[in-house]
C-alpha positions in Angstrom: -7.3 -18.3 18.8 -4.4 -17.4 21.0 -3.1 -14.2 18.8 -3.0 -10.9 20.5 -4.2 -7.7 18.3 -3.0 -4.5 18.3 -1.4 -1.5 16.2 1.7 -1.4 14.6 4.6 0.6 16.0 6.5 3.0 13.2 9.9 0.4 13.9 8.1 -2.3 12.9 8.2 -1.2 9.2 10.0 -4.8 8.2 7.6 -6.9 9.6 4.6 -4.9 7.9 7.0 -5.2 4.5 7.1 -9.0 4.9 3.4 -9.5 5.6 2.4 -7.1 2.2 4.5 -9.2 0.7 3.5 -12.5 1.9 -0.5 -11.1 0.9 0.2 -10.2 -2.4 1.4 -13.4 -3.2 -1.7 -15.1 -2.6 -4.0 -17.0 -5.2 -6.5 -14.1 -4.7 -4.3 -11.2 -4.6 -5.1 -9.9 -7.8 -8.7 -9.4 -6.4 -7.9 -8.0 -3.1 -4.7 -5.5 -3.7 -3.9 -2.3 -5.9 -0.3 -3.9 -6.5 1.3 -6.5 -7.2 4.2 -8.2 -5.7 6.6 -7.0 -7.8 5.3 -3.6 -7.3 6.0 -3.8 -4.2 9.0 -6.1 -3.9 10.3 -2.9 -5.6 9.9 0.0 -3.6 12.9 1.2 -1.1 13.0 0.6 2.6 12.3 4.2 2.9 8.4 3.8 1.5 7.8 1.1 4.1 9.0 3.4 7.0 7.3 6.1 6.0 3.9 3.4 5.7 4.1 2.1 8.5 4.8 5.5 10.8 1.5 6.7 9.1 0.0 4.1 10.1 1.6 3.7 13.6 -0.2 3.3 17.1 0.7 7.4 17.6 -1.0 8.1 13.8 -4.2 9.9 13.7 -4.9 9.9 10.1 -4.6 6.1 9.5 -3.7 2.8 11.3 -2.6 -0.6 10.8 -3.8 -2.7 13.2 -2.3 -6.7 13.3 -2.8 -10.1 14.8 0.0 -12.0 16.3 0.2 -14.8 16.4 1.7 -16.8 20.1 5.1 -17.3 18.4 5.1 -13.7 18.0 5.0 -13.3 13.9 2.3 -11.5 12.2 -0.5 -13.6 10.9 -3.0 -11.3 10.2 -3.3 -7.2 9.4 -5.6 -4.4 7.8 -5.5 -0.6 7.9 -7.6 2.1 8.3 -7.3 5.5 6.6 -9.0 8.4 7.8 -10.6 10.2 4.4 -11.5 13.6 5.0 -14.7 15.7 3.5 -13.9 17.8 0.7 -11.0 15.3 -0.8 -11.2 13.2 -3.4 -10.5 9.1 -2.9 -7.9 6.6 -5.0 -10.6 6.6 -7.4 -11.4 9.9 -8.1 -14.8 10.2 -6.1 -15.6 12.9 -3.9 -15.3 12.4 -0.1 -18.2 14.0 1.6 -18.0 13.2 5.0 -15.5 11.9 7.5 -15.1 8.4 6.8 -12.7 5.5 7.5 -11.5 3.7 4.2 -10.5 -0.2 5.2 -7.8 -1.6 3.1 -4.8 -4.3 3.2 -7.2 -6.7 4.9 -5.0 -10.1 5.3 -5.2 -13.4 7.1 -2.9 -15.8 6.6 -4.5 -19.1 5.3 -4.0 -21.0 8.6 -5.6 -19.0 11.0 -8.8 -18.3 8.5 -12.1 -19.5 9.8 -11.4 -18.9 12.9 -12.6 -15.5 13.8 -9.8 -13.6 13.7 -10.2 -11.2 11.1 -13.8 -10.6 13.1 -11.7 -9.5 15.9 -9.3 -7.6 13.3 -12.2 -5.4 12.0 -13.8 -5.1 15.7 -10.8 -3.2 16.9 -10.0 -1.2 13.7 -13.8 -0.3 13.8 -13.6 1.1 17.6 -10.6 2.8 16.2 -12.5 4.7 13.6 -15.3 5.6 16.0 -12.7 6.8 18.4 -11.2 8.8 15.5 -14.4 10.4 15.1 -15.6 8.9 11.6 -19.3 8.9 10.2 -19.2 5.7 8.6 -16.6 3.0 7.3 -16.0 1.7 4.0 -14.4 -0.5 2.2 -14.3 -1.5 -1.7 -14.5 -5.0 -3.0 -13.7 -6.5 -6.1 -17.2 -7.9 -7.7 -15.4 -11.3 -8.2 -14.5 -11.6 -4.7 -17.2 -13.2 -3.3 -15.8 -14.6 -0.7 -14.5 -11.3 1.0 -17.8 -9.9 -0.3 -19.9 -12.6 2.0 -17.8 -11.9 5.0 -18.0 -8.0 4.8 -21.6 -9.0 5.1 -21.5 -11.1 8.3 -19.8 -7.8 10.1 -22.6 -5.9 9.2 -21.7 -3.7 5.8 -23.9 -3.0 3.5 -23.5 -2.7 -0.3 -23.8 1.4 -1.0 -24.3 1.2 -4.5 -21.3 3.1 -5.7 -19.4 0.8 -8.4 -15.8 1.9 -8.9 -14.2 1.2 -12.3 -10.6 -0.6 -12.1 -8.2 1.6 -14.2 -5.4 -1.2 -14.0 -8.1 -3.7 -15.6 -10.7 -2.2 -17.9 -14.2 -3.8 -18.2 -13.5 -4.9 -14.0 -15.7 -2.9 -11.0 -15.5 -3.2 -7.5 -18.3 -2.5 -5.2 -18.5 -0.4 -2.3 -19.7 -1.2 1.1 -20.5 1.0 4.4 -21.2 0.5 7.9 -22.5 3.3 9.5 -21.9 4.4 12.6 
């Protein structure tokens, strides 16, 4: 694996744009994601600066974190948002303690298997420790067993919580944590 992984900077807002939109048009999208391509496809140049200087090497309260690949495109990304105690999450639930929130997580299908997203979530874990976070989570749809296994193999555990999908009644997703 010759990719080198680091955090976005806020310029790079069309290269983020083009990898979102690459993942969401993947056969298992519709697990992984909130939106859909169109959804996104949609939105103004003006939402995906803003995005990605959130999320930016500089950003405290979130960051996207990629792997490049040796020809220099992106071939790999997640973020991490800081959540913040006494806030409530996307889905309504309380946030209790300082927590990182992993979301967008995206390989492309050639450089799966291969370790990268391991490396992906080592870095945006040491991130989130540096930031000063109790525990990470993440949520999972429950038909996503694949993503579900691998959450497992980096050491996050199922907390119990089951979050109701809005978008598609009678659907859950499952949380799981890593604490620190």
């Amino acid at each position: 694996m010759n990719c080198l992984i680091r955090s976005i900077r806020s310029d790079e807002w069309p290269e983020a744009k083009a990898l979102r939109l690459t993942a969401l048009q993947d056969p298992v999208a519709h697990l992984a994601f909130l939106e859909t391509y169109e959804e996104a496809l949609a939105r103004p140049d003006s939402y995906w600066q803003e995005r990605a200087a959130g999320a930016a090497h500089d950003a405290t309260g979130a960051q996207q974190i990629i792997a490049q690949g040796p020809d220099g495109d992106w071939v790999g990304t997640l973020t991490v948002l800081v959540e913040e105690p006494g806030t409530t999450d996307w889905a309504g639930f309380p946030v209790e303690r300082r927590q990182g929130h992993i979301v967008g997580v995206y390989v492309l299908p050639e450089y799966r298997g291969i370790g990268l997203t391991e490396v992906l979530f080592e870095d945006a874990l040491e991130w989130a420790w540096h930031a000063g976070v109790e525990r990470v989570r993440l949520i999972v749809h429950e038909d996503n067993t694949r993503a579900q296994r691998f959450y497992g193999k980096v050491g996050f555990k199922p907390s119990g919580r089951v979050v109701p999908l809005g978008k598609a009644p009678g659907e859950s997703e499952f949380e799981f944590v890593l604490e620190r």
